[in-house]
NUKOLDREN-270837 format. One record per residue (C-alpha): x, y, z; residue in three letters. Coordinates in steps of 0.2 Angstrom, whole numbers, plus 5000, padded with zeros to 4 digits. Example, Ala and Ser with C-alpha at 12.3 -4.5 7.8 and 13.67 -1.06 7.14 Angstrom:
<atoms>
<atom px="5062" py="4978" pz="5039" code="ALA"/>
<atom px="5068" py="4995" pz="5036" code="SER"/>
</atoms>
This chain:
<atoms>
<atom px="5455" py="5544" pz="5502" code="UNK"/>
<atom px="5464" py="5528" pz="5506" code="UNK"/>
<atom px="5477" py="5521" pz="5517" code="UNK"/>
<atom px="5486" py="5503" pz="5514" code="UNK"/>
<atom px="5500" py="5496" pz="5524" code="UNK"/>
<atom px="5506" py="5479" pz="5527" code="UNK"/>
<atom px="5516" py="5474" pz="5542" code="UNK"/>
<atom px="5523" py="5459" pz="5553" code="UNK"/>
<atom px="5518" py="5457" pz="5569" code="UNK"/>
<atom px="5534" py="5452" pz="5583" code="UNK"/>
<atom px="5532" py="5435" pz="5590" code="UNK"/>
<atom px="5526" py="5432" pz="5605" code="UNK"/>
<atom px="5507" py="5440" pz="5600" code="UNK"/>
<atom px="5497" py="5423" pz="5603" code="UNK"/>
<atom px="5487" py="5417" pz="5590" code="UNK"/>
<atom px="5468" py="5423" pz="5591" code="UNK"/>
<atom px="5471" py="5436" pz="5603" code="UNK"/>
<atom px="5456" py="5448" pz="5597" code="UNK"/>
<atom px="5457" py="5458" pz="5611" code="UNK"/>
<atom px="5476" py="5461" pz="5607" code="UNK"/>
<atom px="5472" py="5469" pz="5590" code="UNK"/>
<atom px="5458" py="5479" pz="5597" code="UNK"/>
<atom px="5467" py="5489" pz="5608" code="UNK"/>
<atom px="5477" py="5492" pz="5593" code="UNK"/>
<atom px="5466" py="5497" pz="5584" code="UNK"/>
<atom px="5458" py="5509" pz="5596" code="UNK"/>
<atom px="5475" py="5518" pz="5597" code="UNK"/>
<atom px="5473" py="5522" pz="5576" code="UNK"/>
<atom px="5455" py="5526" pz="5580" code="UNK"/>
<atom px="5457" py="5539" pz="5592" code="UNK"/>
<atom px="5469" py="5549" pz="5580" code="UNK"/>
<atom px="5458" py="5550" pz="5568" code="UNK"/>
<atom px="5445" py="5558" pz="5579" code="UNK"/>
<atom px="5457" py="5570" pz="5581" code="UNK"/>
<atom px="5456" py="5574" pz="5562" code="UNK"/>
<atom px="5439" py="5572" pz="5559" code="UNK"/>
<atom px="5424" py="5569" pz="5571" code="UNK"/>
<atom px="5412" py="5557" pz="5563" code="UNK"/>
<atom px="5427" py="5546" pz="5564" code="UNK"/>
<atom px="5429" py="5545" pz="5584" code="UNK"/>
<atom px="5412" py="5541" pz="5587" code="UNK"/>
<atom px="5406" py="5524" pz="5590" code="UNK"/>
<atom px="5412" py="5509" pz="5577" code="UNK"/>
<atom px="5405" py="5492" pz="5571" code="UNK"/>
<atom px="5410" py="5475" pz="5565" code="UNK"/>
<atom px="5405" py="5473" pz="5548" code="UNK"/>
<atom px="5388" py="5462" pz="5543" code="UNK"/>
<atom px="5376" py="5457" pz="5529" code="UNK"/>
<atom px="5365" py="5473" pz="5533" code="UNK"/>
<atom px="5365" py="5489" pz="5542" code="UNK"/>
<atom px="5351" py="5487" pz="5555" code="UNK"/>
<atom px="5363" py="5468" pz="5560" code="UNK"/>
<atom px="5380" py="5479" pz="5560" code="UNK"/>
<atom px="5372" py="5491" pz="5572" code="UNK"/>
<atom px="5370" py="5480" pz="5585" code="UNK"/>
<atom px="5389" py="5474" pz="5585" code="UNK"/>
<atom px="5399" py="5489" pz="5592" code="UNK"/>
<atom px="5419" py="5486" pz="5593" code="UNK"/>
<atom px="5422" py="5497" pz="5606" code="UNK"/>
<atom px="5413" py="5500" pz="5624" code="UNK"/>
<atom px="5420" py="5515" pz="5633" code="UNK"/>
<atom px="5434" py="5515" pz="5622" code="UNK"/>
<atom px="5440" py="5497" pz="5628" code="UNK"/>
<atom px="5435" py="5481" pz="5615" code="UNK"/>
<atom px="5418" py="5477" pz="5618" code="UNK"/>
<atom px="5411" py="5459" pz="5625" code="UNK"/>
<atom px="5399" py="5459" pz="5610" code="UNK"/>
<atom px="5415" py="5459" pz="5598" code="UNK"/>
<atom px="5428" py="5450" pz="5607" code="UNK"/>
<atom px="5411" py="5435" pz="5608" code="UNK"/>
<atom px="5409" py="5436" pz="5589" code="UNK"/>
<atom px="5425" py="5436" pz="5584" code="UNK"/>
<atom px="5430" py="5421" pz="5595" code="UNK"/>
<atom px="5415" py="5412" pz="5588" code="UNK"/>
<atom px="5419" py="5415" pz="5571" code="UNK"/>
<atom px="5435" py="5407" pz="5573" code="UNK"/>
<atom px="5433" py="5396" pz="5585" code="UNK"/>
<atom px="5438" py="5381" pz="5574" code="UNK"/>
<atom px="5450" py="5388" pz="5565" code="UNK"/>
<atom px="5461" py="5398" pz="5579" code="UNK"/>
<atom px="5477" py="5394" pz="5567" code="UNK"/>
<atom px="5469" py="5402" pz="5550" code="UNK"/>
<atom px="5471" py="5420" pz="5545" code="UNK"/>
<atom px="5462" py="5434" pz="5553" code="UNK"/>
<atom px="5453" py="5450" pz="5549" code="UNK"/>
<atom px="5442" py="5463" pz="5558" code="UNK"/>
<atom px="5431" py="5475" pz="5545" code="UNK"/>
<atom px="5424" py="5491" pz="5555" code="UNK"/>
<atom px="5412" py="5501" pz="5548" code="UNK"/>
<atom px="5408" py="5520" pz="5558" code="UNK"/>
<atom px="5392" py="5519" pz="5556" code="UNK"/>
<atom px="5390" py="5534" pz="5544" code="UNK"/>
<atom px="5375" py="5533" pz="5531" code="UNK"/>
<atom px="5380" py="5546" pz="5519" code="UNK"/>
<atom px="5395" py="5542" pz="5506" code="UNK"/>
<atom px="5404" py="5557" pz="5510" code="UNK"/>
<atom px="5406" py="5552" pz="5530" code="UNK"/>
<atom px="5406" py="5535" pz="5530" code="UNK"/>
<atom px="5424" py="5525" pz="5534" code="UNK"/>
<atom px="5427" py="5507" pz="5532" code="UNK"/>
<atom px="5445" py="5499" pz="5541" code="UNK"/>
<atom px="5450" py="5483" pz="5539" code="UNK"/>
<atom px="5464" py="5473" pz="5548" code="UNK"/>
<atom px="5472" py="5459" pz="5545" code="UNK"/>
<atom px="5482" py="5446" pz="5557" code="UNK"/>
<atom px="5490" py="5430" pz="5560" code="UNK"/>
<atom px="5493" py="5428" pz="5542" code="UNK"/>
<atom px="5508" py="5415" pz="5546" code="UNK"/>
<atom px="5522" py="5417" pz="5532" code="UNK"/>
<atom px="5510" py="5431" pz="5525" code="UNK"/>
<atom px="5511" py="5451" pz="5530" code="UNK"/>
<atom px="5495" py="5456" pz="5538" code="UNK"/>
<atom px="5485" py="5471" pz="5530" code="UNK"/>
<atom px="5480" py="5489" pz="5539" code="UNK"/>
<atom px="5468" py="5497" pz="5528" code="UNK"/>
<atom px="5457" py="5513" pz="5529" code="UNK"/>
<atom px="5444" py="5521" pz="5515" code="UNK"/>
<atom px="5437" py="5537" pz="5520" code="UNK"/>
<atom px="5421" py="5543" pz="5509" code="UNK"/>
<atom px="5426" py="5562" pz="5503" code="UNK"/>
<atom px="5414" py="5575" pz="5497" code="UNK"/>
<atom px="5425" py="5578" pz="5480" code="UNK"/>
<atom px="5440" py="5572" pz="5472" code="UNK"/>
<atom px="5450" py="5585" pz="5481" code="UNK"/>
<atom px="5444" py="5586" pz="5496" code="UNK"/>
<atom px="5453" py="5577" pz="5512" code="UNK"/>
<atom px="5445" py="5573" pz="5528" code="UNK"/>
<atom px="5461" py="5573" pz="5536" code="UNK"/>
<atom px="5467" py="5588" pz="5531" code="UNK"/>
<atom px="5483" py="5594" pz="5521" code="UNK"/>
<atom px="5497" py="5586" pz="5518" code="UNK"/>
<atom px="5506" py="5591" pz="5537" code="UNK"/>
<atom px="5492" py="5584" pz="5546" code="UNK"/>
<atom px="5491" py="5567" pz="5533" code="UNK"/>
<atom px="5511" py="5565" pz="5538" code="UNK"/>
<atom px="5508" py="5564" pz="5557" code="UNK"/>
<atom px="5493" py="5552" pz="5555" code="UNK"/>
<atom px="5504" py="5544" pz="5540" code="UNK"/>
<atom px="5519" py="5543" pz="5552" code="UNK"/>
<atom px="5508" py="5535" pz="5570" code="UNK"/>
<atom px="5500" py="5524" pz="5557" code="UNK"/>
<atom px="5520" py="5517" pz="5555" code="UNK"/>
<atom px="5524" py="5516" pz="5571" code="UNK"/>
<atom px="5510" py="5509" pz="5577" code="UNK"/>
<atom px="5509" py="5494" pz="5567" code="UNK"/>
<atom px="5528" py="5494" pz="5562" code="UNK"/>
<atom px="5522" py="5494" pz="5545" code="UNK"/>
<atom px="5532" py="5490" pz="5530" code="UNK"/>
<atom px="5525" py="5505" pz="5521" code="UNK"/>
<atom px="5510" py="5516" pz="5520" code="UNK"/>
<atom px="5503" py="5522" pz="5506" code="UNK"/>
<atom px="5490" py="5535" pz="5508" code="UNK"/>
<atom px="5481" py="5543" pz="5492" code="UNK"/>
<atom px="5466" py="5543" pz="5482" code="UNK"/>
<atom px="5461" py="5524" pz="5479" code="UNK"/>
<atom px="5461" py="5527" pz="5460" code="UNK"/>
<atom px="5480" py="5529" pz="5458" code="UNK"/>
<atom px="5483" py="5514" pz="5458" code="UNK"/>
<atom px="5478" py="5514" pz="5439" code="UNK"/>
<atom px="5490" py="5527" pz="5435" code="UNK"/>
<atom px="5506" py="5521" pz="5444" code="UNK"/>
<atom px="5521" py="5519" pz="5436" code="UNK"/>
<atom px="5527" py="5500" pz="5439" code="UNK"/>
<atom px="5513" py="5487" pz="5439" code="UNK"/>
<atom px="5525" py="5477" pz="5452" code="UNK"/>
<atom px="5529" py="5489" pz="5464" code="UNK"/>
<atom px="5522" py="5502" pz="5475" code="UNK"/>
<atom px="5516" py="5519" pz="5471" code="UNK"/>
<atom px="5518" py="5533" pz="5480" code="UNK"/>
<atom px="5502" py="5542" pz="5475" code="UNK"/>
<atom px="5499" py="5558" pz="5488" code="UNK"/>
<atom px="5515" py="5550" pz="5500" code="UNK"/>
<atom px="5523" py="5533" pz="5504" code="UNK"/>
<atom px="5529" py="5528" pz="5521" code="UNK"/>
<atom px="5546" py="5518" pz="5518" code="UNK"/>
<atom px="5556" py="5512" pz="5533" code="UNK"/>
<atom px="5574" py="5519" pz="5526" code="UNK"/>
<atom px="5581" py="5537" pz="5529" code="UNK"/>
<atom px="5578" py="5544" pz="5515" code="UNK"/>
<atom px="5588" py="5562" pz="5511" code="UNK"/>
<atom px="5584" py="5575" pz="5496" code="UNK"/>
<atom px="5598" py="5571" pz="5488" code="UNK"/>
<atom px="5593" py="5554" pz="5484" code="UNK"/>
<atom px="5572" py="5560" pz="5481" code="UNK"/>
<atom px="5573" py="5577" pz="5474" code="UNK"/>
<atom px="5557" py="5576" pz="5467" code="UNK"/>
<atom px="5550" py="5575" pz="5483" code="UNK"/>
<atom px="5542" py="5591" pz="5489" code="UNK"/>
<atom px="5543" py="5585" pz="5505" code="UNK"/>
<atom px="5550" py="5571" pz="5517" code="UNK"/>
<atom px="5545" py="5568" pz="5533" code="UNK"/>
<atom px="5555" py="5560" pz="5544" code="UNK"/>
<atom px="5547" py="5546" pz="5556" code="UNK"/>
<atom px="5553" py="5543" pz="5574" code="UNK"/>
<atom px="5552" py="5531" pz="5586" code="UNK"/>
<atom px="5561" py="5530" pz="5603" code="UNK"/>
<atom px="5573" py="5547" pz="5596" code="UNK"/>
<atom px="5580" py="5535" pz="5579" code="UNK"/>
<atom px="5573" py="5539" pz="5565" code="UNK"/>
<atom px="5565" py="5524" pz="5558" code="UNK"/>
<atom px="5558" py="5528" pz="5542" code="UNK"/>
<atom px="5553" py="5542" pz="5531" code="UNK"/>
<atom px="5538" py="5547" pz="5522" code="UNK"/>
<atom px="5541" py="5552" pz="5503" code="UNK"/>
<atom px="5527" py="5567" pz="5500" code="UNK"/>
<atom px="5523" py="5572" pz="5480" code="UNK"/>
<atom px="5512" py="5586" pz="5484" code="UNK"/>
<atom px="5511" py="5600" pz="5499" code="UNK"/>
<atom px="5502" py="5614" pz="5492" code="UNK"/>
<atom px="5486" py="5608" pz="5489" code="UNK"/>
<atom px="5474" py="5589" pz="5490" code="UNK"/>
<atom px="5480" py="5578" pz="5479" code="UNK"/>
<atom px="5469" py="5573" pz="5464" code="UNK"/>
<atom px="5471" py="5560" pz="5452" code="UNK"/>
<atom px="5462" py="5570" pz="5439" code="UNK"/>
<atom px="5478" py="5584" pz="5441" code="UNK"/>
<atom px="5491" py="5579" pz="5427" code="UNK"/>
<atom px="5505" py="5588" pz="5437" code="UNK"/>
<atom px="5500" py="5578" pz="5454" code="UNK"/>
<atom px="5501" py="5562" pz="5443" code="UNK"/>
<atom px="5518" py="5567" pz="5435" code="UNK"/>
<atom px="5523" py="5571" pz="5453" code="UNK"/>
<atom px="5522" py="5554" pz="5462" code="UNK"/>
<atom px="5526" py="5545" pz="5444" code="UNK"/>
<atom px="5543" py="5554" pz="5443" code="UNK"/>
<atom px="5546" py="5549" pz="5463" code="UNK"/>
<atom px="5543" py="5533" pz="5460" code="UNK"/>
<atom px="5554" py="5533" pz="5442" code="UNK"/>
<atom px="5568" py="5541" pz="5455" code="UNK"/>
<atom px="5566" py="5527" pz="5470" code="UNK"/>
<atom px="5565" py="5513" pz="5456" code="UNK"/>
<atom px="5582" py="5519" pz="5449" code="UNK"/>
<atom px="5589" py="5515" pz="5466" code="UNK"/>
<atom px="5582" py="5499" pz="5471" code="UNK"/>
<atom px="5571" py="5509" pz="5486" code="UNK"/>
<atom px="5553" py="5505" pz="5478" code="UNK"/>
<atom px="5549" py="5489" pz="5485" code="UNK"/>
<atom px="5541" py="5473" pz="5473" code="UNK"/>
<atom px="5524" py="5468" pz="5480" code="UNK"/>
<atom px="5533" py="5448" pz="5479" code="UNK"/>
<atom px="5544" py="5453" pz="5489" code="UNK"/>
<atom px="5534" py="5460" pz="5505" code="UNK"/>
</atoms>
């Protein structure tokens, strides 16, 4: 499964400030630990092989760790005002327990990028669970990062979206509108997102009943017709304009 969202992080975060987006982070991470196991144990930045990743944790007693924050800020040390990103791996061998996130940050004019991909043992299967628990994670994964959507749904969707210049929906889409039945009936389910008690958004679910699987023709048909629906209305955002 994947998640994608893009956001804009307030002024005032200062450029460079890894230990910043860390803590972030951590937040996500500790949620899906809550879902799934091999997803709260220990993380690792990225690197050109497994035994070299290893020895680069993230995290230290859940706070960003020394050996991190010291890579990072040497990676960038000459290009503090460039564009950002952190890939994590949790250090999971086997393709159905492995997960890879990736974060973007100070990309300027540009959103920034929050991205998960989680291994799954079949194309129906979900790590996270069924569509209620997806939602919560969905909906902290929004307010977290403030995002502009989420998408979350099997990465091969994307071939079999409607519009080529706009978002899918695939299993649900985060959008930061109240959305109501009337104007989604083909939803099967919309879940609203709150912050501070104001609803901030709502998350446009295609399927409730089972996982969602792109090899499923009425699954498919499902998120297509949602996305036909919020196109019609000018609520299905173009990638040029995010």
């Amino acid at each position: 499964m994947h998640l994608f969202s893009q956001h804009r992080d307030r002024s005032g975060i200062r450029w460079g400030d890894f230990e910043f987006h860390l803590r972030r982070l951590r937040r996500i991470i500790e949620r899906l630990a809550n879902k799934d196991e091999t997803l709260g144990g220990s993380w690792y930045l990225s690197a050109d092989s497994i035994s070299e990743s290893l020895q680069r944790p993230v995290f230290a007693n859940s706070e960003p760790s020394a050996t991190a924050l010291a890579l990072l800020s040497k990676e960038y040390d000459r290009r503090e005002k460039d564009p950002k990103s952190v890939l994590c791996w949790n250090g999971q061998q086997s393709v159905y327990h492995n997960a890879l996130i990736s974060v973007s940050f100070d990309s300027g004019e540009l959103s920034d990028i929050f991205e998960i991909s989680l291994g799954e043992k079949s194309d129906d299967s979900s790590r996270l669970g069924l569509y209620d628990a997806i939602g919560e994670f969905v909906s902290e994964v929004a307010i977290i990062y403030e995002a502009l959507y989420v998408t979350f749904g099997p990465r091969a969707y994307q071939d079999q979206q409607v519009f080529d210049d706009r978002l899918g929906v695939s299993w649900m889409l985060y959008l930061p509108h109240v959305l109501t039945q009337a104007q989604v009936p083909e939803a099967r389910d919309l879940i609203p997102v709150i912050r501070d008690g104001n609803q901030q958004g709502t998350i446009v679910v295609s399927v409730t009943d089972e996982v969602f699987d792109v090899h499923h023709r009425e699954h498919v048909k499902a998120a297509n017709d949602i996305e036909i629906r919020l196109a019609d209305q000018d609520l299905l955002p173009r990638f040029v304009d995010l």
